[in-house]
VEXKEKE-847340 format. One record per residue (C-alpha): residue number from 1; residue in three letters; y, x, z. Coordinates in steps of 0.25 Angstrom, whole numbers, plus 2048, in hexadecimal, padded with zeros to 3 digits. Layout:
{NUM,ALA,{Y,X,Z}};
...
END
This chain:
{1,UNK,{AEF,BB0,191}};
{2,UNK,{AEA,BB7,183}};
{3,UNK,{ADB,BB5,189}};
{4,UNK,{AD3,BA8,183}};
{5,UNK,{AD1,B9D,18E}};
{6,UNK,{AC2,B9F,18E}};
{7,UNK,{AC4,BAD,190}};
{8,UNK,{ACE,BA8,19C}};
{9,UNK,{AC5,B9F,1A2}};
{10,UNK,{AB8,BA4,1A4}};
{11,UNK,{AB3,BA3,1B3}};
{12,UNK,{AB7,BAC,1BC}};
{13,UNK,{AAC,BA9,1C7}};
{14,UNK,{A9F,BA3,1C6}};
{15,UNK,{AA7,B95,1CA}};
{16,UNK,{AAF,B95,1BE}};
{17,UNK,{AA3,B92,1B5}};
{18,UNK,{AA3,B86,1AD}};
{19,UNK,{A94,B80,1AA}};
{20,UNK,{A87,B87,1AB}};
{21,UNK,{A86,B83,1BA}};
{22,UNK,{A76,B82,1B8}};
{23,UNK,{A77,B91,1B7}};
{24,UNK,{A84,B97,1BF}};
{25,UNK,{A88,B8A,1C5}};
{26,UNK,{A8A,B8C,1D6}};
{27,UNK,{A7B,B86,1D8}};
{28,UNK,{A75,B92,1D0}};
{29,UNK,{A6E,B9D,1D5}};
{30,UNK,{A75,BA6,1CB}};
{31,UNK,{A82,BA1,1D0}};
{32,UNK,{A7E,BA3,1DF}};
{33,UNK,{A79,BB1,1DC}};
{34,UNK,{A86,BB4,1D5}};
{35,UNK,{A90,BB0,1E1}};
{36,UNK,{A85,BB9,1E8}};
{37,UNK,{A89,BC6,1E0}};
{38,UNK,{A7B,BC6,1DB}};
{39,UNK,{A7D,BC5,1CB}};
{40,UNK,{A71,BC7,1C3}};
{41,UNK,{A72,BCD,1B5}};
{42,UNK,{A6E,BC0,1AB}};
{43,UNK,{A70,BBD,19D}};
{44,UNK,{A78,BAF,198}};
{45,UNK,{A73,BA9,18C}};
{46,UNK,{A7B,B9F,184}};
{47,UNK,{A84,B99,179}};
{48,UNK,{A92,B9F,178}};
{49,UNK,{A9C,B98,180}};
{50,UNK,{A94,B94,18B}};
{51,UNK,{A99,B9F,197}};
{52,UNK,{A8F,BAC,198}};
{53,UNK,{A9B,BB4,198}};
{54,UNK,{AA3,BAA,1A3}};
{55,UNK,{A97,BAA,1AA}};
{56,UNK,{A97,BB9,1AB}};
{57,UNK,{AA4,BBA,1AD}};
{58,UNK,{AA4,BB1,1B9}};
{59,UNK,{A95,BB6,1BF}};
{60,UNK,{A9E,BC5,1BF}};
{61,UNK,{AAB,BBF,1C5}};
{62,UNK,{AA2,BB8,1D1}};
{63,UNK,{A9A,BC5,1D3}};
{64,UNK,{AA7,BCB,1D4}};
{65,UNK,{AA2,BD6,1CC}};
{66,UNK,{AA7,BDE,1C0}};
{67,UNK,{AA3,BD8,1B3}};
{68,UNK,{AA4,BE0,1A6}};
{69,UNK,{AA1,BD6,19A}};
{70,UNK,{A9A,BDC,18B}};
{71,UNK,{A96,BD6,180}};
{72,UNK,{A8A,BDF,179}};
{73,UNK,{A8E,BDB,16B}};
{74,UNK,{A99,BE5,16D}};
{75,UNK,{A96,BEE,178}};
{76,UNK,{A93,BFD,179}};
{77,UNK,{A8A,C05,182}};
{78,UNK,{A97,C0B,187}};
{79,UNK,{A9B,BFC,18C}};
{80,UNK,{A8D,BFD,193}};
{81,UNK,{A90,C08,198}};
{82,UNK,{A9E,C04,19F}};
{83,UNK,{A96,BF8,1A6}};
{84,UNK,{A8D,C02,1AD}};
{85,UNK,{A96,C0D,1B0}};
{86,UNK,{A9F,BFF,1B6}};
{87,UNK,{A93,BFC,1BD}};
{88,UNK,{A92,C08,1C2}};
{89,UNK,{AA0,C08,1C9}};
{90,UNK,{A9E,BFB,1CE}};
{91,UNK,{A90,BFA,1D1}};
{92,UNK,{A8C,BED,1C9}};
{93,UNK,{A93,BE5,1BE}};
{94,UNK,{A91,BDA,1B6}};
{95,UNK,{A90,BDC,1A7}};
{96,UNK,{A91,BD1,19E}};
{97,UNK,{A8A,BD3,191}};
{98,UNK,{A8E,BC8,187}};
{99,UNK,{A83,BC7,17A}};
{100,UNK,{A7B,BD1,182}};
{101,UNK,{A6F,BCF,177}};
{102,UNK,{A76,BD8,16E}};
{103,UNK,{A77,BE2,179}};
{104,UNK,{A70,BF0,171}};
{105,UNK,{A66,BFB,178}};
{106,UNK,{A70,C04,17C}};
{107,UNK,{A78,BFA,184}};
{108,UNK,{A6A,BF5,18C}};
{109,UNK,{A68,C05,18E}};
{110,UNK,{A75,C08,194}};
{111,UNK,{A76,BFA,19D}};
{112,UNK,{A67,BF6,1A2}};
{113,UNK,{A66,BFF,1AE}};
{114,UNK,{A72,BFC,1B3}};
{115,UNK,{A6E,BEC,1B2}};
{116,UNK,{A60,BF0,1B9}};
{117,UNK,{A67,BF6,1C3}};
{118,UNK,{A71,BEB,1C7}};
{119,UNK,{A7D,BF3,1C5}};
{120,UNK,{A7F,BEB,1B9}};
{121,UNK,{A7E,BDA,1B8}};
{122,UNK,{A7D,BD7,1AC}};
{123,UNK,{A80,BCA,1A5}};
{124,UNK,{A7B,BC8,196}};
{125,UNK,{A80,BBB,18E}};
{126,UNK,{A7B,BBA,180}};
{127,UNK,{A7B,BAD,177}};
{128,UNK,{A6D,BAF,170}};
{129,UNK,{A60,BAD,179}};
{130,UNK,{A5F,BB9,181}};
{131,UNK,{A4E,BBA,181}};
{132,UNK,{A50,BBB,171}};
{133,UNK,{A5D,BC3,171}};
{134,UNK,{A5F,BCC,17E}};
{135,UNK,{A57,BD8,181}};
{136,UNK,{A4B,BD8,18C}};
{137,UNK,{A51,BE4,194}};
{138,UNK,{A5F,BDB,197}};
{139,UNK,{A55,BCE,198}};
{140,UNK,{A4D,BD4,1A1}};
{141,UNK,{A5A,BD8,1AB}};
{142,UNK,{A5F,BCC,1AA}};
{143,UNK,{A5A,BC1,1B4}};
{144,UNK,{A5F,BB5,1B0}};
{145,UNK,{A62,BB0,1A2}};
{146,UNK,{A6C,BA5,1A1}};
{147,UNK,{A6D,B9B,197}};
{148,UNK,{A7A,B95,196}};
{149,UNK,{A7C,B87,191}};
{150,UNK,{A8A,B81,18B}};
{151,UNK,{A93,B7A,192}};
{152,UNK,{A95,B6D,194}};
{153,UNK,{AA1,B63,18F}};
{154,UNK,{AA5,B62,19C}};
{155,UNK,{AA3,B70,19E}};
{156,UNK,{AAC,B74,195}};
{157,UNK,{AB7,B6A,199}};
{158,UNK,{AB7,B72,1A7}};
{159,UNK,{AB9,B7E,1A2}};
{160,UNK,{AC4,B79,197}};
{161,UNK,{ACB,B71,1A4}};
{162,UNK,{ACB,B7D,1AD}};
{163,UNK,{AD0,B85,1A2}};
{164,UNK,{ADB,B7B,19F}};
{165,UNK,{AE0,B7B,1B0}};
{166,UNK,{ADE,B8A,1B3}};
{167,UNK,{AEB,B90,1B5}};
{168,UNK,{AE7,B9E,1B6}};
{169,UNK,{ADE,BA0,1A9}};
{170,UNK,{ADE,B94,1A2}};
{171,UNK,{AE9,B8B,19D}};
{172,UNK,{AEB,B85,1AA}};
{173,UNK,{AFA,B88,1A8}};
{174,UNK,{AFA,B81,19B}};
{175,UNK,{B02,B73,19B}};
{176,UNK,{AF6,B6F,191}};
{177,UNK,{AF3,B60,18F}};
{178,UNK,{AE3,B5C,18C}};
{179,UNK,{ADD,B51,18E}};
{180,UNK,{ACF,B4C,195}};
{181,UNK,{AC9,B49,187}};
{182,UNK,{ACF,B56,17E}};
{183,UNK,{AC8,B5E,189}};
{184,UNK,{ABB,B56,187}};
{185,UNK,{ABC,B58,17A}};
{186,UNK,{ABE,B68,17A}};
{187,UNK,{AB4,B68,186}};
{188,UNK,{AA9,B62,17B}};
{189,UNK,{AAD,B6C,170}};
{190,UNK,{AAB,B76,176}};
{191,UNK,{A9C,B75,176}};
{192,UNK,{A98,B7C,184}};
{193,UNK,{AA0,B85,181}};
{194,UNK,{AA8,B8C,18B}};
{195,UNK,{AB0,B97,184}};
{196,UNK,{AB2,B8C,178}};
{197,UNK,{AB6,B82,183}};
{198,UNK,{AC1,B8A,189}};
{199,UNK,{AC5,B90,17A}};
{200,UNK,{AC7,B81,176}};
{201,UNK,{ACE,B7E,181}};
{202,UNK,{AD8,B89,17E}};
{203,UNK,{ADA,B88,16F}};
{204,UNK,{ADE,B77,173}};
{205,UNK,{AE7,B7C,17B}};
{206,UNK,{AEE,B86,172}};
{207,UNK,{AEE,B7B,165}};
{208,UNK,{AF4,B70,16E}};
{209,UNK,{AFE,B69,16A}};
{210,UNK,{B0C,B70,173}};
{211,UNK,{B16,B65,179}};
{212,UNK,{B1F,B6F,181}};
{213,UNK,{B19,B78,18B}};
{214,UNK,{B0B,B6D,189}};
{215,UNK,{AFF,B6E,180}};
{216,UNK,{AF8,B62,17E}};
{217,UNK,{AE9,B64,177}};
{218,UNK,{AE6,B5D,16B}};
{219,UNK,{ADB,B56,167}};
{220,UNK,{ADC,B5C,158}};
{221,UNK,{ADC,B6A,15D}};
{222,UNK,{ACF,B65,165}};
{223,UNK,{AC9,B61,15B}};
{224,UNK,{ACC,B6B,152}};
{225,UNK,{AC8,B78,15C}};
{226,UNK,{ABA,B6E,15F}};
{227,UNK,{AB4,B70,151}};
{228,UNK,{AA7,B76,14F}};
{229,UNK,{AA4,B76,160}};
{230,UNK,{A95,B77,161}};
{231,UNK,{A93,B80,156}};
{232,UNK,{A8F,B8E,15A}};
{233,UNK,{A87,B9A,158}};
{234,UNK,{A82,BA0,14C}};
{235,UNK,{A74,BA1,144}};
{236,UNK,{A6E,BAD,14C}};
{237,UNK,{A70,BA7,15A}};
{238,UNK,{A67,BA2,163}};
{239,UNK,{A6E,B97,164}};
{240,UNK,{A6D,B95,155}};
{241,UNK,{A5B,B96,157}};
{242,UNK,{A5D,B8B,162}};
{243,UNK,{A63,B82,159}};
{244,UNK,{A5A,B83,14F}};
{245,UNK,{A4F,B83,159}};
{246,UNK,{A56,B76,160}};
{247,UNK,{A56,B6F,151}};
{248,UNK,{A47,B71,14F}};
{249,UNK,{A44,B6C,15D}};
{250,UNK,{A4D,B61,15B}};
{251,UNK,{A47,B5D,14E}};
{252,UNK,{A38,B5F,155}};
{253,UNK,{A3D,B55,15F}};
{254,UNK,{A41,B4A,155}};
{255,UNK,{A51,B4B,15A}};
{256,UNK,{A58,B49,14D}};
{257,UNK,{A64,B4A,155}};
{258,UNK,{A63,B57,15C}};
{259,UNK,{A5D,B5C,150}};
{260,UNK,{A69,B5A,146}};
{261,UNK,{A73,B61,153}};
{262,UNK,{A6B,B6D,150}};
{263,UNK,{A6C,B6C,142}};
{264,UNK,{A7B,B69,142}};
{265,UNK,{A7D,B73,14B}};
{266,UNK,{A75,B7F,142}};
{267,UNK,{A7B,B7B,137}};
{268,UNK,{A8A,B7C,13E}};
{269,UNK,{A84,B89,140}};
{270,UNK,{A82,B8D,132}};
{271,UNK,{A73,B92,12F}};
{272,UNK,{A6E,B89,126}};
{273,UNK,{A62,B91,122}};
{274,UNK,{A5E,B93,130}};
{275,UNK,{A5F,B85,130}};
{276,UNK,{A58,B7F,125}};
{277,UNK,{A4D,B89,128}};
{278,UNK,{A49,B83,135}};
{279,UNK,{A49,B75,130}};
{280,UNK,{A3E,B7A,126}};
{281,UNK,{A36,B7F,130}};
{282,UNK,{A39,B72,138}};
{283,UNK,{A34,B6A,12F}};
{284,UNK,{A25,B71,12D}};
{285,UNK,{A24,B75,13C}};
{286,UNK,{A2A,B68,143}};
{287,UNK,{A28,B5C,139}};
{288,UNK,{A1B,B63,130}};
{289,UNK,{A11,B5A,12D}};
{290,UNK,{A15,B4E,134}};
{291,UNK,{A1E,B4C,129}};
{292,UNK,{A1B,B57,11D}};
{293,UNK,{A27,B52,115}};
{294,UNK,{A31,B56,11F}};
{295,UNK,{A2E,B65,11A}};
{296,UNK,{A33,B63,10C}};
{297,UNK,{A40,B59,111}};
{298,UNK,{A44,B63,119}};
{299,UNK,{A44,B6D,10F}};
{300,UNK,{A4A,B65,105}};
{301,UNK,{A57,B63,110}};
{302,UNK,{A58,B72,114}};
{303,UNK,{A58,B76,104}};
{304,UNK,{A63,B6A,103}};
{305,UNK,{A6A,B72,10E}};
{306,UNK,{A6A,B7E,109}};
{307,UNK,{A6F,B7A,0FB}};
{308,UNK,{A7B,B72,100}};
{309,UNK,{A7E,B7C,10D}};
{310,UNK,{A85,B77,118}};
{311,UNK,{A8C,B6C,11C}};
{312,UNK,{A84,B65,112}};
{313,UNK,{A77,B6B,115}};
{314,UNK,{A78,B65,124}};
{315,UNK,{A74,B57,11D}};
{316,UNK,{A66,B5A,119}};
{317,UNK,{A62,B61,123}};
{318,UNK,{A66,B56,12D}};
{319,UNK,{A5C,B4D,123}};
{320,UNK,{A50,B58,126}};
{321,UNK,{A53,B5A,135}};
{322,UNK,{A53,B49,138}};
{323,UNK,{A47,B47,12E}};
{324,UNK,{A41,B53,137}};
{325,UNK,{A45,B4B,144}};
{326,UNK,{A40,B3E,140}};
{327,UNK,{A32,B43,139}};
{328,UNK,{A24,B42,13F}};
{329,UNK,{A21,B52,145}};
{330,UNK,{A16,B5C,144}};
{331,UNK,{A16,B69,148}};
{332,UNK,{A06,B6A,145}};
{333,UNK,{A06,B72,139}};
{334,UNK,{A0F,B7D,140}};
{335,UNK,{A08,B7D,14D}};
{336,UNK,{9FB,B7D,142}};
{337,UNK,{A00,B8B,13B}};
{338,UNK,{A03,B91,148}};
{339,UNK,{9F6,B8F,14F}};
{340,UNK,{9EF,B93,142}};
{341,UNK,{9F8,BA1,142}};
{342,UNK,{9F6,BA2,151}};
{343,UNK,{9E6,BA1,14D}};
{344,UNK,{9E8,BAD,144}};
{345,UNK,{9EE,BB6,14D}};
{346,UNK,{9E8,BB3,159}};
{347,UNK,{9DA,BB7,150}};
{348,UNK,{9D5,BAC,14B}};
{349,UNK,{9D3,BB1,13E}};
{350,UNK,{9C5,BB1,132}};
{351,UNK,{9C0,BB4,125}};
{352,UNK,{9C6,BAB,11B}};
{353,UNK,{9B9,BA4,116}};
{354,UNK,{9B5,BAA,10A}};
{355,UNK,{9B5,B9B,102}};
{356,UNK,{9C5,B9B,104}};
{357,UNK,{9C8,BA8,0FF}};
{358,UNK,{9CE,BAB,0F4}};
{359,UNK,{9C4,BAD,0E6}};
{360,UNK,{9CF,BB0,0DB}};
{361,UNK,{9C8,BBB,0D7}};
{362,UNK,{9BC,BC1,0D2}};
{363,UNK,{9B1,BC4,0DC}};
{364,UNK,{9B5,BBA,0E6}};
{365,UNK,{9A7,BB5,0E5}};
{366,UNK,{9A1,BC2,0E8}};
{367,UNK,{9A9,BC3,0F7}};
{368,UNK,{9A3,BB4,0F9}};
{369,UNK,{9AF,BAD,0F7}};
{370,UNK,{9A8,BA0,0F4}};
{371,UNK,{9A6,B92,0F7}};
{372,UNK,{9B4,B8C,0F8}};
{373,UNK,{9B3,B7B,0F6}};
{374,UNK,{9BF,B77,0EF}};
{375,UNK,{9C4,B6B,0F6}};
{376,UNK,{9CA,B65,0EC}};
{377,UNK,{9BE,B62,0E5}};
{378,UNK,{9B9,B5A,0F0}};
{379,UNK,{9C3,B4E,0F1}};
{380,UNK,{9C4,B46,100}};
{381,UNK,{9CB,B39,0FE}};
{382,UNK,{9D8,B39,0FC}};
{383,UNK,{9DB,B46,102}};
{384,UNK,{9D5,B4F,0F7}};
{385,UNK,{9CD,B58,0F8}};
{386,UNK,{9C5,B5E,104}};
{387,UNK,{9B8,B67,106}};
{388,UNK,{9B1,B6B,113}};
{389,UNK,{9B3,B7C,113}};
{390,UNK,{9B8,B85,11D}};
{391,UNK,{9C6,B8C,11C}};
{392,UNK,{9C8,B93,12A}};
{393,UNK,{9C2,BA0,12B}};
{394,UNK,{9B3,B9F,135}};
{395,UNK,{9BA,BA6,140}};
{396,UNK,{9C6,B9A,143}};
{397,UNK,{9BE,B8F,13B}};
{398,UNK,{9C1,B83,144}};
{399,UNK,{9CE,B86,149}};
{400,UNK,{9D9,B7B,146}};
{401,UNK,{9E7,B7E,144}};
{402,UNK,{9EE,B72,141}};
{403,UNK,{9EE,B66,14B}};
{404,UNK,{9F4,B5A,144}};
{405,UNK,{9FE,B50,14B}};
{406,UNK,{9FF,B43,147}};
{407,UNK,{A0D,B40,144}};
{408,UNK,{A12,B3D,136}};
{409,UNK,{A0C,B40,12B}};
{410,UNK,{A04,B4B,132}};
{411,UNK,{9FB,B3E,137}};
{412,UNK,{9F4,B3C,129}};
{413,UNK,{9F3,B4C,12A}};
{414,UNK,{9EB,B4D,134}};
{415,UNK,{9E1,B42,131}};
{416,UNK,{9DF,B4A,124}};
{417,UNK,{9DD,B57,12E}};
{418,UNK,{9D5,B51,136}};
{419,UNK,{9CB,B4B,12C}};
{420,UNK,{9CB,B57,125}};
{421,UNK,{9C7,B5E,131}};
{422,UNK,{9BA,B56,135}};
{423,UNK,{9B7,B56,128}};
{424,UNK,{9B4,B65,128}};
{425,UNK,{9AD,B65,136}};
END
């Protein structure tokens, strides 16, 4: 057969499915609905490799009605136009749109009434978040969206079994030798992946080692095929801003070991930039004045990463994300700035007293701008120097921004803030 095995072996009916039972499995409404005839247009969103297009396939192949697959990378509104004249014919049609967010204007134009109407079900499937990356118009006439998740290991060993023992399309036929572990083993590397499951699968039995009219897999081949499993995606995915955001939530939470699976795993994807950026920002929004040194470390790591590059550059910035993990955490100067920004725009705003402004010149005098204390000529103790004056404007005098914790370093912080505080009442 010159078509791949995952090509081959998609599902035919919804029971063919493999995984995802919490969404099409037999117990769900969607999957009652469907053996109904009642199919709803929807929208799957997910990584690569997980089944949108099976699903689809399948959901069209239960309904028992035509099914006319398009990708909108590469489709024309004369494609569109096909679908609806087909639905025309036959009075309703499934359409399968894969990466539906880069469907343009005219294609939504030619194709939206015919979805309002019923005539066309439409099924979207898009790898980035469909609230950030698909039109309102095709979100708003699709009821459900469907996030997919991977698959299982023991998923994918399944699907590679059943691929193994089906006469009809897959290499049931075959007098091909595997054993219980080799399976395992590709049934792990394939990372939830269904397609890269079933692709495996095939390229083991095609580099297995031919004993007459049998082929026996070879753990060399496995381990060669399995290299780089988990690594997907790009730097302009969603998936790429869930890891970044999984990292930062990670080191938030003090988990120095699912923080350095994110960062091994952007760094495998390649943005190093992207990466040593929101380290930066980590370490003055989640650490900040619980630890204030954490700023200038993790800078000092990320200028190391960038002058040795990558793979070198992965060992600094595993310093800066455990030294993050395992410090004391503040997020009061961040929360601080955003309140006081939030003041501004929601009104709160003044006159800058005329003691603070500026009197570089000749005839500040004359506008009143007199009568600034300098506070360093009034020494407190050990702190330096401090005078009793008033810096906020009249109108917002006696607001408070900053609200200190007392974690790290922050604790002798906010004794200084507080005693600074009553002092000026």
């Amino acid at each position: 057969m010159s078509e791949p095995l995952a090509f081959r072996m998609r599902p035919r009916t919804l029971d063919d499915i493999v995984g995802q039972d919490d969404i099409i499995g037999k117990n769900t409404a969607l999957y009652k609905m469907i053996c109904k005839g009642h199919v709803p247009s929807m929208l799957f969103y997910g990584e690569p490799g997980i089944g949108k297009t099976s699903i689809a396939n399948a959901i069209a192949g239960t309904a028992k009605l035509p099914f006319y697959p398009l990708n909108a990378t590469i489709s024309t509104k004369k494609d569109v136009e096909h679908v609806v004249n087909e639905a025309d014919y036959y009075g309703q049609v499934i359409l399968f749109l894969d990466e539906i967010h880069r469907f343009n204007k005219l294609q939504q134009d030619a194709l939206l009434p015919h979805v309002e109407n019923g005539k066309i079900i439409l099924i979207g499937a898009t790898t980035e978040n469909p609230f950030h990356s698909v039109n309102p118009a095709i979100r708003s006439r699709c009821g459900d969206i469907i996030q997919l998740t991977r698959l299982t290991a023991a998923d994918c060993k399944l699907l590679i079994t059943r691929a193994i023992q089906d006469e009809t399309y897959g290499l049931g036929k075959e007098d091909f030798i595997i054993t219980d572990e080799q399976l395992d083993n590709i049934a792990i590397a394939a990372g939830g992946d269904a397609r890269r499951a079933l692709t495996l699968i095939e390229s083991v039995f095609y580099s297995g080692d031919v004993k007459g009219n049998t082929t026996i897999a070879t753990n060399d081949a496995i381990a060669h095929l399995s290299k780089r499993i988990g690594v997907y995606g790009d730097n302009k995915g969603s998936h790429f801003y869930n890891l970044l955001s999984a990292l930062q939530k990670s080191v938030r939470g003090s988990d120095a070991d699912a923080a350095l699976y994110y960062l091994a795993h952007l760094l495998e994807i390649g943005d190093l930039v992207a990466v040593n950026r929101r380290l930066l920002v980590m370490a003055y929004e989640d650490i900040g004045l619980a630890n204030p040194q954490i700023g200038a470390q993790v800078l000092a790591s990320v200028q190391a990463a960038e002058r040795l590059g990558m793979p070198e550059a992965r060992i600094p910035l595993a310093n800066a994300v455990i030294s993050m993990c395992l410090s004391s955490k503040s997020n009061t100067a961040y929360k601080a700035i955003d309140k006081a920004t939030h003041a501004i725009n929601s009104g709160h705003v003044g006159d800058i007293p005329k003691h603070l402004r500026d009197t570089h010149y000749a005839g500040a005098e004359a506008l009143e701008h007199v009568g600034y204390s300098y506070p360093h000529l009034t020494p407190m103790g050990t702190f330096g120097g401090w005078v009793k004056q008033q810096y906020l404007p009249d109108e917002v005098e006696g607001l408070q921004f900053y609200s200190p914790l007392l974690a790290g370093e922050e604790q002798r912080l906010a004794k200084i803030y507080q005693g600074l505080r009553d002092k000026a009442k």
